[in-house]
N, CA, C and O of each residue as an XYZ file, in Angstrom:
956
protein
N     112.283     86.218    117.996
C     111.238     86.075    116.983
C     111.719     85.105    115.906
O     112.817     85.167    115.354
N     110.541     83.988    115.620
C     111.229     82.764    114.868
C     110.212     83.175    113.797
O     109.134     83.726    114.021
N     110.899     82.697    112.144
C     110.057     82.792    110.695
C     108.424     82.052    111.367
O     107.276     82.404    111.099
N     108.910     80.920    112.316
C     107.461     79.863    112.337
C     106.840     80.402    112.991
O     105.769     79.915    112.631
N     106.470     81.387    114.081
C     106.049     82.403    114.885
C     105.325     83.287    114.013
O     104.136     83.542    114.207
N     106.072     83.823    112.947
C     105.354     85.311    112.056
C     104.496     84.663    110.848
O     103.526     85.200    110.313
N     105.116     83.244    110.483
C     104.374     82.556    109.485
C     103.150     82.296    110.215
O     102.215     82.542    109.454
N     102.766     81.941    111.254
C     101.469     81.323    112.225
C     100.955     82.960    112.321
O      99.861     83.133    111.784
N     101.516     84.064    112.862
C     100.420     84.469    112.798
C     100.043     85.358    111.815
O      99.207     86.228    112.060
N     100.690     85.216    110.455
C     100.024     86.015    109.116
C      99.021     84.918    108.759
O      98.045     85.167    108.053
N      99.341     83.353    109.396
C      98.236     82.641    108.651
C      96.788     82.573    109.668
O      95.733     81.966    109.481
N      97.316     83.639    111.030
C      96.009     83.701    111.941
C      95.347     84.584    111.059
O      94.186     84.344    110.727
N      95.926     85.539    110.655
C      95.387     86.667    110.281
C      94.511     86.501    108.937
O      93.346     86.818    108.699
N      95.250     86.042    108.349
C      94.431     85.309    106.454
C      93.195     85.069    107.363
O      92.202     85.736    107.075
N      93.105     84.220    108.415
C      91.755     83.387    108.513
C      91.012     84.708    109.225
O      89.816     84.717    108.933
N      91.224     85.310    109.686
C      90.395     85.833    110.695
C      89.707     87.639    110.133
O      90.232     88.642    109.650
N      88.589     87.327    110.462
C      87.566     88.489    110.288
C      87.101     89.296    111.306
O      85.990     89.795    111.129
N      87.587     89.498    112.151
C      87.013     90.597    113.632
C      88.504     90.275    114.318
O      88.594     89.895    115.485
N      89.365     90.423    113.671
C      90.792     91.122    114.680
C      90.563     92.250    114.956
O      90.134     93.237    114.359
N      91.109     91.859    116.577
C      91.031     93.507    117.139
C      92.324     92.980    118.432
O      92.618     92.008    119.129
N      92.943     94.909    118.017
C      94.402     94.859    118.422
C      94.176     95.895    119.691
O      93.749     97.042    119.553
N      94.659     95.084    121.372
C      95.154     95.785    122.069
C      96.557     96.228    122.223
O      97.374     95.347    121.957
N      97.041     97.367    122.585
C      97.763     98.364    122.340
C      98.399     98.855    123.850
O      97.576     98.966    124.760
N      99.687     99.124    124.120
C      99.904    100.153    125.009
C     101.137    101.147    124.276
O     101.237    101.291    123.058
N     101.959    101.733    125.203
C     102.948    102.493    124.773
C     104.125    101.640    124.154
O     105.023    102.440    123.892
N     104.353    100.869    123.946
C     105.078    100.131    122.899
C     105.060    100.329    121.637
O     106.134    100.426    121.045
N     103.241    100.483    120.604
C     103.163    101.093    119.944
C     103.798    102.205    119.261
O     104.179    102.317    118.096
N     103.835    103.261    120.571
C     103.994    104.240    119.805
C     105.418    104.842    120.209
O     105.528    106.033    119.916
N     106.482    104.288    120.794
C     107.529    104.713    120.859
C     108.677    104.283    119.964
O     109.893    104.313    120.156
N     107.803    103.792    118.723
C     108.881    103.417    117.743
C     108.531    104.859    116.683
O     108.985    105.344    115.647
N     107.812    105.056    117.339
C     107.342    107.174    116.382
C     107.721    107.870    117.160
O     107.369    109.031    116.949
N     108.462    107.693    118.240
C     109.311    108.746    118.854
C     108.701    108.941    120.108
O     109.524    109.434    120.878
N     107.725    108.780    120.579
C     107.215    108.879    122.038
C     107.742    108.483    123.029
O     107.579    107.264    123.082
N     108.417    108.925    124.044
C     108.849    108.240    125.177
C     107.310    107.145    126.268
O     106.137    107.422    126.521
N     107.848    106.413    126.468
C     106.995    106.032    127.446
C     106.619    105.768    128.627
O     107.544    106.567    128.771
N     106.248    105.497    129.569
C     106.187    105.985    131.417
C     107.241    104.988    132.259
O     108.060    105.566    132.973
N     107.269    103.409    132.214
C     107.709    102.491    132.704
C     108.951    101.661    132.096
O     109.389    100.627    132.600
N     109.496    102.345    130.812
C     110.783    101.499    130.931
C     112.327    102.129    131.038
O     112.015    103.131    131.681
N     113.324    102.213    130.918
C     114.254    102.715    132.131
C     114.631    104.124    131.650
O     114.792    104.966    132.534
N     114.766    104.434    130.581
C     114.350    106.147    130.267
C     112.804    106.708    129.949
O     112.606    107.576    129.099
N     111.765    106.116    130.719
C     110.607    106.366    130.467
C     110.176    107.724    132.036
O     110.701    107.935    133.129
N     109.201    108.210    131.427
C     108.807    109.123    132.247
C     108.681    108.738    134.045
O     108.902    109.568    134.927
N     108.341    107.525    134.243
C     108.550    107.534    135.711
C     110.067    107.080    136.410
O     110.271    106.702    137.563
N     110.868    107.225    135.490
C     112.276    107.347    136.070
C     113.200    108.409    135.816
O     114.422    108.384    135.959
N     112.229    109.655    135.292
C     113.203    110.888    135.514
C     112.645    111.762    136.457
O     111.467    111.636    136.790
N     113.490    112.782    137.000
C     113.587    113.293    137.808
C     113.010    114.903    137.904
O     113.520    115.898    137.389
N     111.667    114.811    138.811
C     110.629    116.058    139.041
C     110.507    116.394    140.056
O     110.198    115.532    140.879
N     110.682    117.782    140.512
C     109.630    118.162    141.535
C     108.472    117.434    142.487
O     108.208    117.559    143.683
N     108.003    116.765    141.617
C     106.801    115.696    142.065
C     106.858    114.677    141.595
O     107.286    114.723    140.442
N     106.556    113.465    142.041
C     106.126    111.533    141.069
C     105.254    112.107    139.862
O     104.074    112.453    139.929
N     106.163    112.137    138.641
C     104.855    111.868    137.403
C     103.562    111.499    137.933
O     102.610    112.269    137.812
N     103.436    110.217    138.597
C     101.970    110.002    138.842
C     101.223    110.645    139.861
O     100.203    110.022    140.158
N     101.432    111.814    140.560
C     101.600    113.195    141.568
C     100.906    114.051    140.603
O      99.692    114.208    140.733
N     101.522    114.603    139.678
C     101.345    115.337    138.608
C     100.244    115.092    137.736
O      99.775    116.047    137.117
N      99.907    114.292    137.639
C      98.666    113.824    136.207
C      97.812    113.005    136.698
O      97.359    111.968    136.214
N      97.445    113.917    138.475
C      96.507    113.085    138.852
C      95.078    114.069    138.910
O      95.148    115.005    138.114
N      94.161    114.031    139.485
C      93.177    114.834    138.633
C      93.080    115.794    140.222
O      92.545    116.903    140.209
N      93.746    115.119    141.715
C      93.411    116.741    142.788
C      94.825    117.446    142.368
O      94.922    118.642    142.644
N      95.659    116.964    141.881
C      96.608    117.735    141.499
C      96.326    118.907    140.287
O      96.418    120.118    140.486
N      96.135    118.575    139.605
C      95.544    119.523    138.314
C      94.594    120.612    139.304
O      94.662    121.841    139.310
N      93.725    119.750    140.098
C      92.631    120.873    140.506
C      93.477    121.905    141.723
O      93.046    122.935    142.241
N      94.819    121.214    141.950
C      95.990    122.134    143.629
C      96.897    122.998    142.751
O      97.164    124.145    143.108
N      97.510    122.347    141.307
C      98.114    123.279    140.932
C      98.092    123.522    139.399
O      98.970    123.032    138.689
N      97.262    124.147    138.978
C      97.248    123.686    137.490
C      98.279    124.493    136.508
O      98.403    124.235    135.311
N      98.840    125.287    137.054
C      99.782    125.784    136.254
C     101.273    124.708    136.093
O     101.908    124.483    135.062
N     101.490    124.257    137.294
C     102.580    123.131    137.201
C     102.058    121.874    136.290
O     102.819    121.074    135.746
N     100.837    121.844    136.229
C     100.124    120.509    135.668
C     100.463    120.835    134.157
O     100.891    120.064    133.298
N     100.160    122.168    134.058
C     100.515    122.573    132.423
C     101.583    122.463    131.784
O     101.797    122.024    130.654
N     102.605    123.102    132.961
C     104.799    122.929    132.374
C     104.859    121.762    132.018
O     105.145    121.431    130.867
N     104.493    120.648    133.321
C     104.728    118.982    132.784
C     104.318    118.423    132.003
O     104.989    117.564    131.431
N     102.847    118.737    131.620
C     101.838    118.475    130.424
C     102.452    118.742    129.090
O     102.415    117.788    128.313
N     102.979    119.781    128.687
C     103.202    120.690    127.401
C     104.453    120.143    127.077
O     104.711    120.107    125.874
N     105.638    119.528    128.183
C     107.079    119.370    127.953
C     106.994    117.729    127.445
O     107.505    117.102    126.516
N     105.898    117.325    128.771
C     106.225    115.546    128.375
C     105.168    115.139    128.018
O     105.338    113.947    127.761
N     103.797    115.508    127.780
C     102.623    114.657    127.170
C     101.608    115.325    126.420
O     100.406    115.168    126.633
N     102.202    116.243    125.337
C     101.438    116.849    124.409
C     102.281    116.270    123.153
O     102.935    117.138    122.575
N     102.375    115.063    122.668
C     103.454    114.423    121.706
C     102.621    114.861    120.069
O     101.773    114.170    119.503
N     103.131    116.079    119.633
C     102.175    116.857    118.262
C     103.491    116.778    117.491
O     104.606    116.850    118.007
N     103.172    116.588    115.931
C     104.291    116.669    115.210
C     104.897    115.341    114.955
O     105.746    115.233    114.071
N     104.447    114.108    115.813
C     104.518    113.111    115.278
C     104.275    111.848    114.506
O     103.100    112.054    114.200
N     104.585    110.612    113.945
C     103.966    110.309    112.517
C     103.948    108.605    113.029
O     104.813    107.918    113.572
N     102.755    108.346    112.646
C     102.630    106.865    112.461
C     103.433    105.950    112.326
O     104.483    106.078    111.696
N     103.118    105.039    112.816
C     105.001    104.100    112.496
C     104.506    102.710    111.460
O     103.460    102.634    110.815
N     105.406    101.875    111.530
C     104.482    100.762    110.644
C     103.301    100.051    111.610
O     102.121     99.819    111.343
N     103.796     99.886    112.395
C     102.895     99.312    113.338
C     100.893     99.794    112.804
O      99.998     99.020    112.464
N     100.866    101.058    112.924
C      99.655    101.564    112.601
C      99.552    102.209    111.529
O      98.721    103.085    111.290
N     100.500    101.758    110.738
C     100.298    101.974    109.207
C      99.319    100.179    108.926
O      98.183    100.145    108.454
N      99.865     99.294    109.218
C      99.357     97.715    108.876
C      98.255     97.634    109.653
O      97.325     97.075    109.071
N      97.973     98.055    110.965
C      96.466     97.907    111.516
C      95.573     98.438    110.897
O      94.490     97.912    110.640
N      96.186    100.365    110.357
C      95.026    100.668    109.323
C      94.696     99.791    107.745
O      93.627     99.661    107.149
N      95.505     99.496    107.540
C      95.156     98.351    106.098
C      94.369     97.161    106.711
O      93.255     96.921    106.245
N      94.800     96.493    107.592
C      94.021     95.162    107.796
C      92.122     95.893    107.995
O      91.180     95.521    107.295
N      92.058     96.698    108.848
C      90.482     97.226    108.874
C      90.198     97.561    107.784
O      89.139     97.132    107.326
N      90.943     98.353    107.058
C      90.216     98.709    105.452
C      90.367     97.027    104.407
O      89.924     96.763    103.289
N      91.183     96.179    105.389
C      90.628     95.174    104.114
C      89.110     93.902    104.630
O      88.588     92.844    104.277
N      89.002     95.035    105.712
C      88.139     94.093    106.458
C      88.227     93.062    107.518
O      87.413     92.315    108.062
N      89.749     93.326    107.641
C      90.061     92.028    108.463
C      89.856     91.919    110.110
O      89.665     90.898    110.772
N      89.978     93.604    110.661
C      90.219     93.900    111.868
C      89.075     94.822    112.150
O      88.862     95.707    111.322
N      88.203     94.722    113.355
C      87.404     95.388    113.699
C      87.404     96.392    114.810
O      86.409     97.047    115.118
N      88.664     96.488    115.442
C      88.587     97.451    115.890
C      89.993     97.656    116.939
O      90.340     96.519    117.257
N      90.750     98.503    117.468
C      91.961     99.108    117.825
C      91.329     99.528    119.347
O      90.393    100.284    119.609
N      92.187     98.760    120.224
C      91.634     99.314    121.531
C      92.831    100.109    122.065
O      93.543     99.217    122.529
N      93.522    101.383    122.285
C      94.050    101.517    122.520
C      94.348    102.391    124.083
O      93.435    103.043    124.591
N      95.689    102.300    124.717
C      95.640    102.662    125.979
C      96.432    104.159    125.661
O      96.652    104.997    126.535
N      96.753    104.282    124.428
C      97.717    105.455    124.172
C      96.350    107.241    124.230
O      95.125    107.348    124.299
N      97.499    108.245    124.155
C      96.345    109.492    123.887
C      96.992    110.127    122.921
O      97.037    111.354    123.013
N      97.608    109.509    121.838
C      98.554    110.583    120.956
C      97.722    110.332    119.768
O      98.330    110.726    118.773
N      96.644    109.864    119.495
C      95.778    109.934    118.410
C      96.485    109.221    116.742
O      95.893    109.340    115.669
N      97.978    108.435    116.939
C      98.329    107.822    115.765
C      97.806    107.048    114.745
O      97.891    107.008    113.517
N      96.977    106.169    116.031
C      95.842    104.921    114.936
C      95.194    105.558    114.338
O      95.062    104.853    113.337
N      94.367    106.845    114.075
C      93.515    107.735    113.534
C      94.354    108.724    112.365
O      93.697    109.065    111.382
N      95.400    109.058    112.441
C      96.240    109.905    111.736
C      96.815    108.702    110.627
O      97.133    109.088    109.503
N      96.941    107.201    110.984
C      97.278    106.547    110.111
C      96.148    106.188    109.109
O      96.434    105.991    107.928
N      94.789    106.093    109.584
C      94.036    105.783    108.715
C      92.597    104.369    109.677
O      91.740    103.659    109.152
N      92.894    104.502    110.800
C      91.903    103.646    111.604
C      91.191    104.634    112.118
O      91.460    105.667    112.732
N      89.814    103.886    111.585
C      88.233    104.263    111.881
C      87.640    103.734    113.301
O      86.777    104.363    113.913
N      88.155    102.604    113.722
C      87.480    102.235    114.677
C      88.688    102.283    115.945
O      89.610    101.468    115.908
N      88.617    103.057    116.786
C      89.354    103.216    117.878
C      88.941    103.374    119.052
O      88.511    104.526    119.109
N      88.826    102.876    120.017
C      88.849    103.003    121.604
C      89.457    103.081    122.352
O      89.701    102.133    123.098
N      90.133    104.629    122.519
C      91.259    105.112    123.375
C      90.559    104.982    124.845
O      89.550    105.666    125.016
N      90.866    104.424    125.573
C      90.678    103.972    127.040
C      90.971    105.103    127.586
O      90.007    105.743    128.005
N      92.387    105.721    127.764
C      92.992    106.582    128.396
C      92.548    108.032    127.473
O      93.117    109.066    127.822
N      91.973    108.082    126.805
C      91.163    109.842    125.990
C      92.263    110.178    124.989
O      92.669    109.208    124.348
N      92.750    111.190    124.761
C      93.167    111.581    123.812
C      93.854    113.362    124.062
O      93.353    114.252    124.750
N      94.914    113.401    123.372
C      95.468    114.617    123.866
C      94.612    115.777    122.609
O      94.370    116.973    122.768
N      94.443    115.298    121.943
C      94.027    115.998    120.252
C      92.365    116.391    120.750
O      91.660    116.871    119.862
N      91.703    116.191    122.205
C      90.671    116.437    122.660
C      90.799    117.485    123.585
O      91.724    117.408    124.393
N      90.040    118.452    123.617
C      90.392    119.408    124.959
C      89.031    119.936    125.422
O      88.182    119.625    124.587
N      88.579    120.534    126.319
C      87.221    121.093    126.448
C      87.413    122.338    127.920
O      88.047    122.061    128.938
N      86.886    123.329    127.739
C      86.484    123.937    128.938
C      86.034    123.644    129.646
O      85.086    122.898    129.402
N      86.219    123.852    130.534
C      85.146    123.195    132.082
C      84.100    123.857    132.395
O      83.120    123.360    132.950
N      84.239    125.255    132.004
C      82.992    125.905    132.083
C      81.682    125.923    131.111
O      80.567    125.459    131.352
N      82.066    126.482    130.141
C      81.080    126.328    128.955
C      81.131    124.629    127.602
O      80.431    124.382    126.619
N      82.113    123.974    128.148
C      82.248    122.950    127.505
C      82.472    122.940    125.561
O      82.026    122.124    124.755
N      83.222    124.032    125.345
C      83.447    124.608    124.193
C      84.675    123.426    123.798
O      85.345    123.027    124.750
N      84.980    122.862    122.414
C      86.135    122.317    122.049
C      87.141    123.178    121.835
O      86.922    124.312    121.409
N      88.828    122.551    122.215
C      89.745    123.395    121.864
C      91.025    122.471    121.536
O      91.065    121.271    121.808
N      91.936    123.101    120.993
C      92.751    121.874    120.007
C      93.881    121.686    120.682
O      94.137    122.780    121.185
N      94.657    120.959    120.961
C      96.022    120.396    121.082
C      96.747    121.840    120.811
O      97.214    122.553    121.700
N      96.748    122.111    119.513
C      97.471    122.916    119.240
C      97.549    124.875    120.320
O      98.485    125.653    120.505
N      96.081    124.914    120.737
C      95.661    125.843    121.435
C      96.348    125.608    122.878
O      96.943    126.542    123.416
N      96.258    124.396    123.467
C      96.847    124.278    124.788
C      98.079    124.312    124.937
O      98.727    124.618    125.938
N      98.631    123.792    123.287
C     100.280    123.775    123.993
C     100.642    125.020    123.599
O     101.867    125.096    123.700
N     100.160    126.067    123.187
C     100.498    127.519    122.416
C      99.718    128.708    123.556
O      99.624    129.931    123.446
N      99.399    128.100    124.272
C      98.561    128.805    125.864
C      99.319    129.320    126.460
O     100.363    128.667    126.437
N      99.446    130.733    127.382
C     100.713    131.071    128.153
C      99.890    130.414    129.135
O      98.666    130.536    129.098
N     100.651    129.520    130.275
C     100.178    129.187    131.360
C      99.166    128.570    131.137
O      99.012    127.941    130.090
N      98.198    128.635    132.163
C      97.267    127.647    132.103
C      95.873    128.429    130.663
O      95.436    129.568    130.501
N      95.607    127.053    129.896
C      94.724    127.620    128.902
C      93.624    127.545    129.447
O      93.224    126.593    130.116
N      92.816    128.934    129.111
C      91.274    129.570    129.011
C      90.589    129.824    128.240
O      90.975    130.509    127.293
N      89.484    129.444    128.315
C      88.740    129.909    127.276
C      88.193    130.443    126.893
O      87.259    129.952    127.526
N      87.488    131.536    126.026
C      86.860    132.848    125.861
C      86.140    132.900    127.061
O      85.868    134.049    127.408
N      85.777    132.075    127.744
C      84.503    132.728    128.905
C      85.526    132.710    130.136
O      85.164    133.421    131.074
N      86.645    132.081    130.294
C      87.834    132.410    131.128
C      87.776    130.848    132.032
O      88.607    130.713    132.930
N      86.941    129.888    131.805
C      87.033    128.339    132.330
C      88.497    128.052    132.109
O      89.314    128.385    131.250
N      88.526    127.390    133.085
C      90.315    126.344    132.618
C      89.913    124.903    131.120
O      89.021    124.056    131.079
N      90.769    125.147    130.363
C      90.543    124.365    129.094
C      91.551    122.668    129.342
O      92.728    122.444    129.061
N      90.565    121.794    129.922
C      91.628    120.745    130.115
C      91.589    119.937    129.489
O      90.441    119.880    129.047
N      92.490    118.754    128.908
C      92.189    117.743    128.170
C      91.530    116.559    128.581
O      91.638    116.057    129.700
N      90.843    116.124    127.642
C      90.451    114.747    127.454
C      91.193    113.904    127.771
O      91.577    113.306    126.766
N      91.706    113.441    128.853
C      92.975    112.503    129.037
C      92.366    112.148    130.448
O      92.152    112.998    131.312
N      92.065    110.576    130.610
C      91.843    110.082    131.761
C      93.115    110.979    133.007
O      94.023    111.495    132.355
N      93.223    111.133    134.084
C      93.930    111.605    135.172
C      94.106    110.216    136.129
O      93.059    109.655    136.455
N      95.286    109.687    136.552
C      94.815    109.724    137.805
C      94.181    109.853    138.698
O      94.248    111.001    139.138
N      93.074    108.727    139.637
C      91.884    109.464    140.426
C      90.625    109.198    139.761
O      89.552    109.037    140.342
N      90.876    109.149    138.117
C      89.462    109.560    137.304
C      89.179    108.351    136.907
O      90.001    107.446    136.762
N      88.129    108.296    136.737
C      87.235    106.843    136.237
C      87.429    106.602    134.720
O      87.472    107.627    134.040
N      87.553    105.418    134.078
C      87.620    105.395    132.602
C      86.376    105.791    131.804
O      85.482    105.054    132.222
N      85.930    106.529    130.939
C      84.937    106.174    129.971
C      83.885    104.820    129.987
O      84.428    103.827    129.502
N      82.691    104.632    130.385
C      82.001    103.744    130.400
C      81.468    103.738    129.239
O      80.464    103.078    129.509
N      81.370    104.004    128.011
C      81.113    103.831    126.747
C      82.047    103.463    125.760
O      81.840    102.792    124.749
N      83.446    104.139    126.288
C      84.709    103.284    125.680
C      84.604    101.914    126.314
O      84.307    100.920    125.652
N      84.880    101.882    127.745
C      84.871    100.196    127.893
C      84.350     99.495    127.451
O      84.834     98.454    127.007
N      82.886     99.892    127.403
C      81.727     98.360    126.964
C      81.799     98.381    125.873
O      81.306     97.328    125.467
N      82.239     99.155    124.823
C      82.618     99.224    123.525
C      83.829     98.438    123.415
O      83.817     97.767    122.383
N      84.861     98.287    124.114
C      85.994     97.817    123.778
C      85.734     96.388    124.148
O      86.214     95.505    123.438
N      84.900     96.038    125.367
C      84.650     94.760    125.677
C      83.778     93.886    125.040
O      83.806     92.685    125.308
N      82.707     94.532    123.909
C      81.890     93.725    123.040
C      83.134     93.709    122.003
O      83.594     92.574    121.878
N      83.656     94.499    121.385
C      84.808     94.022    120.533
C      85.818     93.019    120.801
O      86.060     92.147    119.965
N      86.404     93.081    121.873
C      87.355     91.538    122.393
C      86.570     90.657    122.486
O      86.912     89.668    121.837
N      85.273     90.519    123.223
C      84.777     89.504    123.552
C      84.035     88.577    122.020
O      83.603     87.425    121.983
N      84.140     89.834    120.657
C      83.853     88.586    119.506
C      84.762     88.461    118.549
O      84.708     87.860    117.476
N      85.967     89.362    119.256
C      87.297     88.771    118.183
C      87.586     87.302    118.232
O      87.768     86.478    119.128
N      87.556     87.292    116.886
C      88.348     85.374    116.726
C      89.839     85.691    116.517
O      90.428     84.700    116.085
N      90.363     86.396    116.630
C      91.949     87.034    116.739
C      92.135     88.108    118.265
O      91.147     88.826    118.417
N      92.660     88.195    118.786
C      93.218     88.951    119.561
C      94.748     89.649    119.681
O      95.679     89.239    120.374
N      94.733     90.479    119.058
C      96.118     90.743    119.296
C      96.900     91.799    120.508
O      96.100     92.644    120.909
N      97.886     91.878    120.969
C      98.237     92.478    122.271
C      99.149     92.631    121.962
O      99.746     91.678    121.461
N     100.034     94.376    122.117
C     101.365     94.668    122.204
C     101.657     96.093    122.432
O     100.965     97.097    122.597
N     102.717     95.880    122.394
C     103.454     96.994    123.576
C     102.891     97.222    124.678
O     102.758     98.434    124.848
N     102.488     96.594    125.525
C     102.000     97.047    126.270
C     102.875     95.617    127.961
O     103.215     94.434    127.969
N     102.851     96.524    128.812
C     103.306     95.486    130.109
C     102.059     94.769    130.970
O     102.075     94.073    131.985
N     100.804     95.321    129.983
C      99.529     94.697    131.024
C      99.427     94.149    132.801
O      99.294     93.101    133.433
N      99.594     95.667    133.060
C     100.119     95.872    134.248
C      99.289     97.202    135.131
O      99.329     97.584    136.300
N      98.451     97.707    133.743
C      97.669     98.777    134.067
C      96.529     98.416    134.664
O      96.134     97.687    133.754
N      95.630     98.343    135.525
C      94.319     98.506    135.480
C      93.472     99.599    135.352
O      93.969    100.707    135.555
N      91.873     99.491    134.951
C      91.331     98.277    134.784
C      91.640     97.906    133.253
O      91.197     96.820    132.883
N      92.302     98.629    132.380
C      92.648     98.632    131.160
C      93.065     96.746    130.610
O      92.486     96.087    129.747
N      94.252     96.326    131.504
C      94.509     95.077    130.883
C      93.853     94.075    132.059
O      94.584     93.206    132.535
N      92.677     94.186    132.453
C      91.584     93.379    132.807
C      90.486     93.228    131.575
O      89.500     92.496    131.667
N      90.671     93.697    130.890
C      89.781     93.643    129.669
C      90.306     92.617    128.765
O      89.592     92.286    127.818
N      91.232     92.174    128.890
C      91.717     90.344    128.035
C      91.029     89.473    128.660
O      91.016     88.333    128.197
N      90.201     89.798    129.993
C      89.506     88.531    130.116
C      88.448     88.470    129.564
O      87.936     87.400    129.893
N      87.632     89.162    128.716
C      86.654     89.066    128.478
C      86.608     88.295    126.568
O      85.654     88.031    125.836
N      88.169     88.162    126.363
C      88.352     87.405    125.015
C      88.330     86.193    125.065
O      89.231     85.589    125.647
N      86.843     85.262    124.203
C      86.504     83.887    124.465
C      87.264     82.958    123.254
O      86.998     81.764    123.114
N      88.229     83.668    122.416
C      88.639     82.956    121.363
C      89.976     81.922    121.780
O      90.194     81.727    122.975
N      90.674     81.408    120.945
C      91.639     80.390    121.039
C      92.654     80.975    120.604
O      93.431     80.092    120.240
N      93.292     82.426    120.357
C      94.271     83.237    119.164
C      94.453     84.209    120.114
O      94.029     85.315    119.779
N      94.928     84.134    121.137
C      95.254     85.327    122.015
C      96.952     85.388    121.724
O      97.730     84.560    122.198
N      97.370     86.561    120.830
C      98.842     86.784    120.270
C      99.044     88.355    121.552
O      98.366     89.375    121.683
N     100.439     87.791    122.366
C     101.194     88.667    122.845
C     102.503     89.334    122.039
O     103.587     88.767    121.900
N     102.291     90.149    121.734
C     103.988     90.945    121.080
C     104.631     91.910    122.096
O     104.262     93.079    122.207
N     105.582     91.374    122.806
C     106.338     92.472    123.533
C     107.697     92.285    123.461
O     108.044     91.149    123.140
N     108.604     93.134    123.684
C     109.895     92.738    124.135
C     109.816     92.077    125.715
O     110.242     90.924    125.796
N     109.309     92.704    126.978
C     109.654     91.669    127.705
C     108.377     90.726    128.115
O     107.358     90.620    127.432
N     108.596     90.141    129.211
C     107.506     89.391    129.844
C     105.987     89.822    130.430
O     105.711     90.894    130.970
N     105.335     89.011    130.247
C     104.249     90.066    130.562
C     103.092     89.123    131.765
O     103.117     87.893    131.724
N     102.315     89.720    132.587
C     101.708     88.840    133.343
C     100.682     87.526    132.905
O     100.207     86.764    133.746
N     100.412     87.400    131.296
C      99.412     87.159    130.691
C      99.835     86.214    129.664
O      99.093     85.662    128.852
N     102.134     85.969    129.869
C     102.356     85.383    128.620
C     101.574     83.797    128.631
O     100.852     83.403    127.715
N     101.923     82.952    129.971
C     101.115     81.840    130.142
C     100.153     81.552    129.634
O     100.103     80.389    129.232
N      99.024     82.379    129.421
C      97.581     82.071    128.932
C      97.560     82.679    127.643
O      96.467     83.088    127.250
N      98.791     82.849    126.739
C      98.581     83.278    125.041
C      98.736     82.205    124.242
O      99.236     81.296    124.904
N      98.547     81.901    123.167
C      98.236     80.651    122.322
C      99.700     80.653    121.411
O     100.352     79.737    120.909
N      99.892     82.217    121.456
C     101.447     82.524    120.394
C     101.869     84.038    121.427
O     101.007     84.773    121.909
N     103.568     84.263    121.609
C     104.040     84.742    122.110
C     105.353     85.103    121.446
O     106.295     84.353    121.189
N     105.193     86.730    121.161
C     106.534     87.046    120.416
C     107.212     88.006    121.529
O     106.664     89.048    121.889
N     108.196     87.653    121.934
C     109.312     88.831    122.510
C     109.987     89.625    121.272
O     110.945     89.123    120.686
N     109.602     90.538    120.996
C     110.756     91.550    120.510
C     109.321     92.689    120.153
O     108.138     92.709    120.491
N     110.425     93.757    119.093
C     110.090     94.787    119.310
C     108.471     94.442    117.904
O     108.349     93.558    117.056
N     107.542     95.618    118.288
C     106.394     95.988    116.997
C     106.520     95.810    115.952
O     106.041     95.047    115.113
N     107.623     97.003    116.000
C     107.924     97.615    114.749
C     108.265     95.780    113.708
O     107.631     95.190    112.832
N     109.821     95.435    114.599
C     110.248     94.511    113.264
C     109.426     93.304    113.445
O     109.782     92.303    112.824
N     108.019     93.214    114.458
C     106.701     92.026    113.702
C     105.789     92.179    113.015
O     105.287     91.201    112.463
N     105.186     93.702    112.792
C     104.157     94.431    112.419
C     105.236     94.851    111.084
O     104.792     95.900    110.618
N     106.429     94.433    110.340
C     107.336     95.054    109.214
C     107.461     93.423    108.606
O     107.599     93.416    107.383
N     107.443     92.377    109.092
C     106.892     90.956    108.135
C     105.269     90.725    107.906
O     104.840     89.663    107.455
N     104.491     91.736    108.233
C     103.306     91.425    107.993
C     103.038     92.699    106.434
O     101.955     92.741    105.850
């Protein structure tokens, strides 16, 4: 990361009025979250089953009590705090600058920091619902559940969290895709844009300001206008 790199894009940012920041787990593992794909990340430790086995949606429906141990140990992340990263996205929207946070995360940070406009792709852990009567129930209820959580009418209480298997939100997408498609800023980070259909959604950004922030390489660095390797935290801490 060069001064002329962070100077270009605080002076993207001065100019620009509809920034909107895509997001993956990069974000949020500078607040303590582990994340799935890098070399102490969840798909390189060692289970019973492939993480992606586990948090797929016939799995939940073959074993849901195992779905719960793995759920509650590695992806109910409660108790944790905003980092700078989404401390500065929430200021730029409250100063008007940024219109909206697309994010691939489910730990609900951009919202706990102070962002109004969010489009979690992948749902949200801070969401839960019965399957039967479709009653809300909290984060806090599922991970405090013996075994699998129920709900007064005795439905299994599962979260809001895309699965494996499961289709994304069609009201988050087209929401997230009229937002890229009239950002005159684009911003992208932490993330390996490697997911689909999640980082198929940069194609639909028609601007000239497509900013990548990652530590490593990403399939998409070629076609960015500005490209920072390193970490969030210390580019999102000169802004």
């Amino acid at each position: 990361m060069s001064m002329d790199q962070i100077e270009k894009l605080k002076q993207w940012i001065s100019e620009s009025k509809r920034i909107v920041f895509f997001g993956g787990a990069g974000v949020s593992t500078e607040s303590g979250i582990p994340d799935f794909r890098s070399v102490d990340g969840l798909y390189n430790q060692k289970f019973e089953y492939p993480p992606e086995e586990i948090i797929s949606h016939s799995f939940f429906l073959r074993d849901p009590a195992y779905f719960y141990r793995f759920y509650r140990e590695k992806m109910l992340p409660l108790g944790f705090e905003p980092n700078i990263t989404h401390r500065v996205l929430a200021r730029l929207e409250q100063e008007g600058r940024l219109s909206a946070v697309v994010t691939q995360n489910i730990d609900g940070l951009h919202q706990k920091a102070g962002s109004q406009t969010v489009y979690e792709l992948h749902g949200s852990v801070l969401r839960n619902y019965c399957q039967r009567c479709r009653k809300f129930h909290s984060a806090e209820f599922v991970k405090n559940a013996p075994g699998i959580p129920r709900c007064a009418c005795g439905g299994i209480v599962k979260p809001d969290v895309v699965l494996y298997e499961e289709g994304l939100d069609q009201d988050t997408i087209e929401k997230s895709v009229t937002a890229i498609y009239h950002a005159d800023l684009l911003i992208v980070g932490g993330t390996s844009l490697t997911v689909y259909p999640a980082a198929g959604l940069l194609r639909y950004y028609r601007g000239n300001r497509l900013v990548l922030i990652n530590r490593d390489e990403t399939p998409y660095d070629h076609q960015a206008d500005l490209v920072i390797h390193d970490s969030l935290g210390k580019v999102f801490s000169q802004l």
